[in-house]
Structure formats: structure tokens, C-alpha cells
N, CA, C and O atoms as a GROMACS GRO file, in nm:
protein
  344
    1UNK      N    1   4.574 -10.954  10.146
    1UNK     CA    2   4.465 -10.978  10.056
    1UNK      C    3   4.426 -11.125  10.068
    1UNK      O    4   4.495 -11.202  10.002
    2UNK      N    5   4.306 -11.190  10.156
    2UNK     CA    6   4.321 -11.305  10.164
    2UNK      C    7   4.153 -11.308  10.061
    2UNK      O    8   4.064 -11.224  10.041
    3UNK      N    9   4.172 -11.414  10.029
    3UNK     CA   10   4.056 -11.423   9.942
    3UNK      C   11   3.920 -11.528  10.079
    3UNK      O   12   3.940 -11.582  10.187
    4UNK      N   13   3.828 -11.514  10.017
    4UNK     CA   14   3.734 -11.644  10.089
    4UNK      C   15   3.759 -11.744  10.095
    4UNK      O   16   3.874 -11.774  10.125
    5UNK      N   17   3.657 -11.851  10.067
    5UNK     CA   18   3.693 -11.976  10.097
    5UNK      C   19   3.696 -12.041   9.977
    5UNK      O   20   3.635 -11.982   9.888
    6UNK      N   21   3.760 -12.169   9.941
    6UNK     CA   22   3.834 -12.243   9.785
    6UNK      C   23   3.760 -12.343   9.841
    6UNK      O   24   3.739 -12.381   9.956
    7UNK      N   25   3.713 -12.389   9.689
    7UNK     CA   26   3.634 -12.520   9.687
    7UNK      C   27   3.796 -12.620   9.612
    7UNK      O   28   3.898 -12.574   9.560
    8UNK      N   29   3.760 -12.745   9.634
    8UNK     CA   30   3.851 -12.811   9.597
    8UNK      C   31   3.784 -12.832   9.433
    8UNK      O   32   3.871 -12.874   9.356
    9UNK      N   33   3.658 -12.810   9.371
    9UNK     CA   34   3.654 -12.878   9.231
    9UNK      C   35   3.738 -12.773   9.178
    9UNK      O   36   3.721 -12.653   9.197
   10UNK      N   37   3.837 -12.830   9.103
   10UNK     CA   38   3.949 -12.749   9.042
   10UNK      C   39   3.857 -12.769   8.871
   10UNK      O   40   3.778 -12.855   8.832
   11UNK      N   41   3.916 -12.638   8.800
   11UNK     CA   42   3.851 -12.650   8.662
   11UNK      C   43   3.993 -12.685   8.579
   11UNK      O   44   4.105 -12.661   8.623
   12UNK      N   45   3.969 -12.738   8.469
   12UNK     CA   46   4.068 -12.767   8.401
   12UNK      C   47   4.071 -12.673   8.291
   12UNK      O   48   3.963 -12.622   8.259
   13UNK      N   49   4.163 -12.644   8.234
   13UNK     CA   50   4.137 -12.552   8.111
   13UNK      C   51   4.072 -12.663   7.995
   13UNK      O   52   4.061 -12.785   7.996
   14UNK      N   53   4.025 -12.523   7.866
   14UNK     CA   54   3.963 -12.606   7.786
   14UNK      C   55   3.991 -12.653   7.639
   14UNK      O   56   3.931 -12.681   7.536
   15UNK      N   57   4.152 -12.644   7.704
   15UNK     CA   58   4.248 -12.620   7.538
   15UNK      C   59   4.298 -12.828   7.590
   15UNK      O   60   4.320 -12.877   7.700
   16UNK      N   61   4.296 -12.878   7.477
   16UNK     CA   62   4.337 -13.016   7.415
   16UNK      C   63   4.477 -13.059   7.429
   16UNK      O   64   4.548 -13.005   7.345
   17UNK      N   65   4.537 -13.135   7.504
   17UNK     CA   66   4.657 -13.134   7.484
   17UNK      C   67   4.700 -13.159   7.648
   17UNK      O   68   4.603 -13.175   7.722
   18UNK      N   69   4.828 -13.163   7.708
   18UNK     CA   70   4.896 -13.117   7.812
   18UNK      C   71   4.848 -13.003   7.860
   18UNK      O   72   4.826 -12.914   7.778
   19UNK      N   73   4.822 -12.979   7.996
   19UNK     CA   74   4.847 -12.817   8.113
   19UNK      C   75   4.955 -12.788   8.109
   19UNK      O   76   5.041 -12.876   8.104
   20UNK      N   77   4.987 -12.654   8.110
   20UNK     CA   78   5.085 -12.607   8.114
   20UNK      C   79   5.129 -12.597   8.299
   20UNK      O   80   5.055 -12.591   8.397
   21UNK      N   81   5.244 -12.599   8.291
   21UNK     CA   82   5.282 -12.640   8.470
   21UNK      C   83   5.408 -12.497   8.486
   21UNK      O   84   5.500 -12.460   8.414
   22UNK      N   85   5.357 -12.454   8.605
   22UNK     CA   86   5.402 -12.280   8.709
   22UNK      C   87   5.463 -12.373   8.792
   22UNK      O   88   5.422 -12.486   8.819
   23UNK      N   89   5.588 -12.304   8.840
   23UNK     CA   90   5.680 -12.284   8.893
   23UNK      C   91   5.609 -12.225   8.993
   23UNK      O   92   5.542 -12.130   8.952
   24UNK      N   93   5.596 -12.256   9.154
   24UNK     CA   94   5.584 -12.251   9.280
   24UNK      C   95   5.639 -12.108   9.306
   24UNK      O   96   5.755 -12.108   9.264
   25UNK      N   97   5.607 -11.993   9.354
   25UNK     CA   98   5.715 -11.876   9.357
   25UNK      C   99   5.792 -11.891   9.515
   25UNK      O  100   5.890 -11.837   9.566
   26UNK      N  101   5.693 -11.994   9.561
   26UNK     CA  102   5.785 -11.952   9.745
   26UNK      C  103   5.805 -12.103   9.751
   26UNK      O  104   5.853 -12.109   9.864
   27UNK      N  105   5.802 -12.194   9.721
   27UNK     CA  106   5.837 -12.353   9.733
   27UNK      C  107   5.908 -12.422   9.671
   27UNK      O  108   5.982 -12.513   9.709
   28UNK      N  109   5.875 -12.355   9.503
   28UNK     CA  110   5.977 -12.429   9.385
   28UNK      C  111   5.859 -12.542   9.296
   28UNK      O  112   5.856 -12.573   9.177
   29UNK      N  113   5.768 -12.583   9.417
   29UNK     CA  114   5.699 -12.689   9.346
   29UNK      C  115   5.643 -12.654   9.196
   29UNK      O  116   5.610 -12.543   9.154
   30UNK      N  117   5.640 -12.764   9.136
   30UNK     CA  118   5.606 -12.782   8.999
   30UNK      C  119   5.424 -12.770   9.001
   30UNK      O  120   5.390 -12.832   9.102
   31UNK      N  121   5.330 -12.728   8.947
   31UNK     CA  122   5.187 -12.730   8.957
   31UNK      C  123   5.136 -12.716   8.855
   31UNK      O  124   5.211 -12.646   8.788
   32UNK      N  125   5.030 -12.747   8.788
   32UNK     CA  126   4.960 -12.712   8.701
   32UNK      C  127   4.880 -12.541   8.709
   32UNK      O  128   4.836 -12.482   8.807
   33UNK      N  129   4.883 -12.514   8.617
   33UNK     CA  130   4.851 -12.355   8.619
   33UNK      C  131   4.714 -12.326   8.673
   33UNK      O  132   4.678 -12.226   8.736
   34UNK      N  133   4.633 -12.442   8.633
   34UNK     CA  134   4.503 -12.424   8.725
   34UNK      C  135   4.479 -12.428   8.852
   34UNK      O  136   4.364 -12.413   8.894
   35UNK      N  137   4.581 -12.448   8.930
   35UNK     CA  138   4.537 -12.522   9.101
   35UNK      C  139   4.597 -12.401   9.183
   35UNK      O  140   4.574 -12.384   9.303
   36UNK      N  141   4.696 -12.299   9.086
   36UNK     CA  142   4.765 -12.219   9.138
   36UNK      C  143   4.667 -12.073   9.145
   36UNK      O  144   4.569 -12.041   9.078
   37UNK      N  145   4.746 -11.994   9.267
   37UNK     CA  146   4.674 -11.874   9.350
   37UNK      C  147   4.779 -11.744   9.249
   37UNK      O  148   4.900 -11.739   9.270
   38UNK      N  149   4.723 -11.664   9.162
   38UNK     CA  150   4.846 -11.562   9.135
   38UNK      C  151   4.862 -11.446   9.261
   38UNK      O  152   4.768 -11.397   9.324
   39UNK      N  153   4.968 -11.425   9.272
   39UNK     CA  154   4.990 -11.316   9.400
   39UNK      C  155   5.049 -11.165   9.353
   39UNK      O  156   5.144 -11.157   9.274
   40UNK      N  157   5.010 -11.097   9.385
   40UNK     CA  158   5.100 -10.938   9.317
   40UNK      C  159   5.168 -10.917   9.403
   40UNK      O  160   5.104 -10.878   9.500
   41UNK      N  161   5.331 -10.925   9.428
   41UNK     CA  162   5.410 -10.844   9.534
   41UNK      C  163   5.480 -10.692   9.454
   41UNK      O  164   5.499 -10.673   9.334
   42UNK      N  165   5.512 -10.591   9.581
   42UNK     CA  166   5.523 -10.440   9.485
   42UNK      C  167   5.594 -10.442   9.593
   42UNK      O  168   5.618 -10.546   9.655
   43UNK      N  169   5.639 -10.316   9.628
   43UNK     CA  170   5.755 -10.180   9.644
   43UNK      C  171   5.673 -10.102   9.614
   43UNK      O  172   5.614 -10.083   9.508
   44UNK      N  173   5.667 -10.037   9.740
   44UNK     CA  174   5.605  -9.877   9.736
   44UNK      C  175   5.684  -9.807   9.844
   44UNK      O  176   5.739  -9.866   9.937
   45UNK      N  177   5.685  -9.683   9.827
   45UNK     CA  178   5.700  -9.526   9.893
   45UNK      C  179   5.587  -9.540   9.935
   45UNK      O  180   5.480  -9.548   9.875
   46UNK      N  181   5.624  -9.545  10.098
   46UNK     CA  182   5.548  -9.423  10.184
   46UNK      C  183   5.599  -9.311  10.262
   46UNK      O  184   5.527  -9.233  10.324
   47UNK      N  185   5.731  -9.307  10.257
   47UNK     CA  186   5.784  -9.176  10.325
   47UNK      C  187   5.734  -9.053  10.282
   47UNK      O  188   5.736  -9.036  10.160
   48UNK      N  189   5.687  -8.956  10.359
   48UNK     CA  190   5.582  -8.862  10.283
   48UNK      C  191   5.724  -8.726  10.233
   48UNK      O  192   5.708  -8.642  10.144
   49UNK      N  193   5.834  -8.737  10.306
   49UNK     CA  194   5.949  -8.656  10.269
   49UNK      C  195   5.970  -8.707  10.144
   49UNK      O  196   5.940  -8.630  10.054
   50UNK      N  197   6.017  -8.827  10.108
   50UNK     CA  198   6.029  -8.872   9.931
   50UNK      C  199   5.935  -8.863   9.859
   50UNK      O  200   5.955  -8.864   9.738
   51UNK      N  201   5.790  -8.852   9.916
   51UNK     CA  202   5.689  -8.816   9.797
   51UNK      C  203   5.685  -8.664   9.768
   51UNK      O  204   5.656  -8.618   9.658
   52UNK      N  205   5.715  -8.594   9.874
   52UNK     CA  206   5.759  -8.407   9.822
   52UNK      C  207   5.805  -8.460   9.723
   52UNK      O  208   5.719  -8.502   9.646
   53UNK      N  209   5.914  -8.475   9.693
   53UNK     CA  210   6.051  -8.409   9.656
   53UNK      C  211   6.000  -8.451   9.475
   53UNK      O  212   5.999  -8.371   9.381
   54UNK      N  213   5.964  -8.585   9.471
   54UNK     CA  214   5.921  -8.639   9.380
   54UNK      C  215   5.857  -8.605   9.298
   54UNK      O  216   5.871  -8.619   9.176
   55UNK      N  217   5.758  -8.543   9.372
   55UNK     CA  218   5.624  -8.422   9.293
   55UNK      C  219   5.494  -8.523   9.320
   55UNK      O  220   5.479  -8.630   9.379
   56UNK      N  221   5.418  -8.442   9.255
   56UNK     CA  222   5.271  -8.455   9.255
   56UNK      C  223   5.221  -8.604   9.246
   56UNK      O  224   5.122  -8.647   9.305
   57UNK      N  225   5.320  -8.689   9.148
   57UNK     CA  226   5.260  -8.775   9.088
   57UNK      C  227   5.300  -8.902   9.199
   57UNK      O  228   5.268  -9.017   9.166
   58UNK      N  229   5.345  -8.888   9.284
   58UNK     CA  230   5.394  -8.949   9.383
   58UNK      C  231   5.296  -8.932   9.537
   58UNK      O  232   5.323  -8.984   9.645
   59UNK      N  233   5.198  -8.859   9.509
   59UNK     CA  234   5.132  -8.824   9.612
   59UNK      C  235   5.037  -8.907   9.643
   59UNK      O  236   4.980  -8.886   9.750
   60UNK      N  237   4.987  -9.038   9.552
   60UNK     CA  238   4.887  -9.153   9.589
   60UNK      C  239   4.987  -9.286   9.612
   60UNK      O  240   4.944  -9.401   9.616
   61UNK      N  241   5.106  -9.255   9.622
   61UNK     CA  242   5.160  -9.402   9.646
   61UNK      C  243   5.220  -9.463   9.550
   61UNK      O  244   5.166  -9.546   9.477
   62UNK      N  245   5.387  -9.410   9.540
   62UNK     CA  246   5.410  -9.466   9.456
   62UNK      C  247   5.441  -9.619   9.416
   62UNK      O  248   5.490  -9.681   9.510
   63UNK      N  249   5.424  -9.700   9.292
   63UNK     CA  250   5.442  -9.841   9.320
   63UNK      C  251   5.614  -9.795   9.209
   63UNK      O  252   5.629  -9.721   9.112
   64UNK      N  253   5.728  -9.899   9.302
   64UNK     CA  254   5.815  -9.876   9.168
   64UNK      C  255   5.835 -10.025   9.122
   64UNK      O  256   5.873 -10.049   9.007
   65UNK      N  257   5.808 -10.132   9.217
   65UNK     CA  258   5.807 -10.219   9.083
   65UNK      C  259   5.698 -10.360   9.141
   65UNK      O  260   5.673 -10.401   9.254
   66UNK      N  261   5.660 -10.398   9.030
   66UNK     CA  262   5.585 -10.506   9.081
   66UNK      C  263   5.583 -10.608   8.981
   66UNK      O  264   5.598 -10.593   8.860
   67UNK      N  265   5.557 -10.754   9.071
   67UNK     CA  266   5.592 -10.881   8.959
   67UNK      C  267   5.471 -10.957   8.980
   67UNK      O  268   5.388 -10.913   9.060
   68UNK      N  269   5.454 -11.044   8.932
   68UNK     CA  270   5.338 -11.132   8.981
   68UNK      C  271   5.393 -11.322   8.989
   68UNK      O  272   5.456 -11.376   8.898
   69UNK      N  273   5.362 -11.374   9.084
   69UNK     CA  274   5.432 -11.472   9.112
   69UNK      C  275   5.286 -11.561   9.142
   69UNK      O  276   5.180 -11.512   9.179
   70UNK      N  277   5.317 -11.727   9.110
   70UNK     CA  278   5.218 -11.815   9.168
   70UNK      C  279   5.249 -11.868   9.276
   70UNK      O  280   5.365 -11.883   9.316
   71UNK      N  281   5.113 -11.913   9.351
   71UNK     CA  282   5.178 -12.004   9.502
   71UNK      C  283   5.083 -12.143   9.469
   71UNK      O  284   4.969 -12.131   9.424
   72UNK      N  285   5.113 -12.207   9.482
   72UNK     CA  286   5.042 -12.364   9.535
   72UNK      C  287   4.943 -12.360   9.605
   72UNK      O  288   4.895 -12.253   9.643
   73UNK      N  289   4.894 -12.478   9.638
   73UNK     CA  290   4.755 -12.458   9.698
   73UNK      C  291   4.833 -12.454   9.881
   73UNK      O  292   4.812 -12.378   9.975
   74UNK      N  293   4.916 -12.563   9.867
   74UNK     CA  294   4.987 -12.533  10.035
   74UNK      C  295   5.036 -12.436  10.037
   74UNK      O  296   5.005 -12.393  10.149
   75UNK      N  297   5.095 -12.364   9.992
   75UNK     CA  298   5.166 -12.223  10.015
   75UNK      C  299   5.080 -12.145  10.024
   75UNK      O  300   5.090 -12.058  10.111
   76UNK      N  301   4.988 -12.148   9.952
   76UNK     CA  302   4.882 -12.007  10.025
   76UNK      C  303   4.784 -12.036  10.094
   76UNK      O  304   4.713 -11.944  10.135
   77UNK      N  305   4.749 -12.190  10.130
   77UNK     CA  306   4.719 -12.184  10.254
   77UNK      C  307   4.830 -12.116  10.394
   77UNK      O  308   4.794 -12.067  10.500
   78UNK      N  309   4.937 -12.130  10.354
   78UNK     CA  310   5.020 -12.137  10.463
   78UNK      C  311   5.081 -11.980  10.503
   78UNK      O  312   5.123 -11.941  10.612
   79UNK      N  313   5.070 -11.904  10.371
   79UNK     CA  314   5.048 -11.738  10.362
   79UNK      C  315   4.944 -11.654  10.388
   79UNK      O  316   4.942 -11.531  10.386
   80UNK      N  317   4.828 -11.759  10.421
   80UNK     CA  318   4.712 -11.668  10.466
   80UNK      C  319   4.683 -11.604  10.274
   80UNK      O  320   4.630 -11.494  10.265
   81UNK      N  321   4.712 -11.662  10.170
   81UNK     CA  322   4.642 -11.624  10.018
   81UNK      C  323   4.542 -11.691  10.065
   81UNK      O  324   4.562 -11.745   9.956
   82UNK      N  325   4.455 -11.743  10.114
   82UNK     CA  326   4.361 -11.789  10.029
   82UNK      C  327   4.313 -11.875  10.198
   82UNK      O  328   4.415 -11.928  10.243
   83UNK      N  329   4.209 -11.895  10.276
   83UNK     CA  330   4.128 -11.985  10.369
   83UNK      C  331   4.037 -12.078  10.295
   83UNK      O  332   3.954 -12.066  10.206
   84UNK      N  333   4.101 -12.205  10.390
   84UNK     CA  334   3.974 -12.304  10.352
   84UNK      C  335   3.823 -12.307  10.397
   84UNK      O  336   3.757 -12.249  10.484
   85UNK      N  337   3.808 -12.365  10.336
   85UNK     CA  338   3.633 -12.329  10.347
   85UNK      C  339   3.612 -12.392  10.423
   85UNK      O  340   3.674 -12.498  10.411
   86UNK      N  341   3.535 -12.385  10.528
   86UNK     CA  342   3.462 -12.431  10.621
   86UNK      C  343   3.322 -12.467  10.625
   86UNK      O  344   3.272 -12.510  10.728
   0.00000   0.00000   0.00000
């Protein structure tokens, strides 16, 4: 899922006070919540023998678990999240 191209004007939120700062999911780095890319990683079934057995409801793919993690602006350049604009 790579998105288009990222402008660098970053928006700031519009709450008073300190940004709240995300935890890097593949680097560790510290970031402000605005500069960061959210990513969905899952677990799915595609063996079409375990979707029998399973039943019906297993027949579009099952997801069994999914988290959502942030990346940095280098990390998802570097994951292919996200191309710079050209």
C-alpha cells in the first residue's frame, strides 16, 4: 500500500499544549504524532483447505489478527509507505 507523494508542510495539531510523541514501530525513534505514517500489519489465511474446514465465513479471507503501528518519515520512506514527491 504505498501512498503518493508527501509534501513536507507538516500540520500541527490544534490542541494547546505539548504533541504527543509515537514510538517508531520499526526504528524505536521517538516522533511527534503528526509527522508519523500509521501502517496496518494482519495475518491472514489463504490456504483454501483451512478456509473449508472453517466454514463459510472464512471464504473472503480470513484476517486473525491485526495491530496498527507508526513509522517515521525515514522508515517509510525506506518501506516503500509512502514516495517522495517529485
Amino acid at each position: 500500500m504505498t501512498r503518493s507523494g508527501y509534501k513536507r508542510g507538516w500540520s500541527h495539531t490544534k490542541s494547546r499544549g505539548r504533541e504527543g510523541t509515537i514510538t517508531c514501530g520499526f526504528c524505536g525513534k521517538r516522533v511527534p504524532k503528526y509527522k508519523t505514517f500509521p501502517v496496518i500489519k494482519g495475518f491472514s489465511l489463504n490456504d483454501p483447505v483451512l478456509r473449508r474446514e472453517l466454514g463459510p465465513r472464512a471464504r473472503r479471507g480470513l484476517m486473525l489478527s491485526t495491530n496498527k503501528i507508526y513509522a517515521c518519515p525515514a522508515c517509510a520512506r525506506h518501506r516503500n509507505i509512502v514516495k517522495k514527491k517529485r
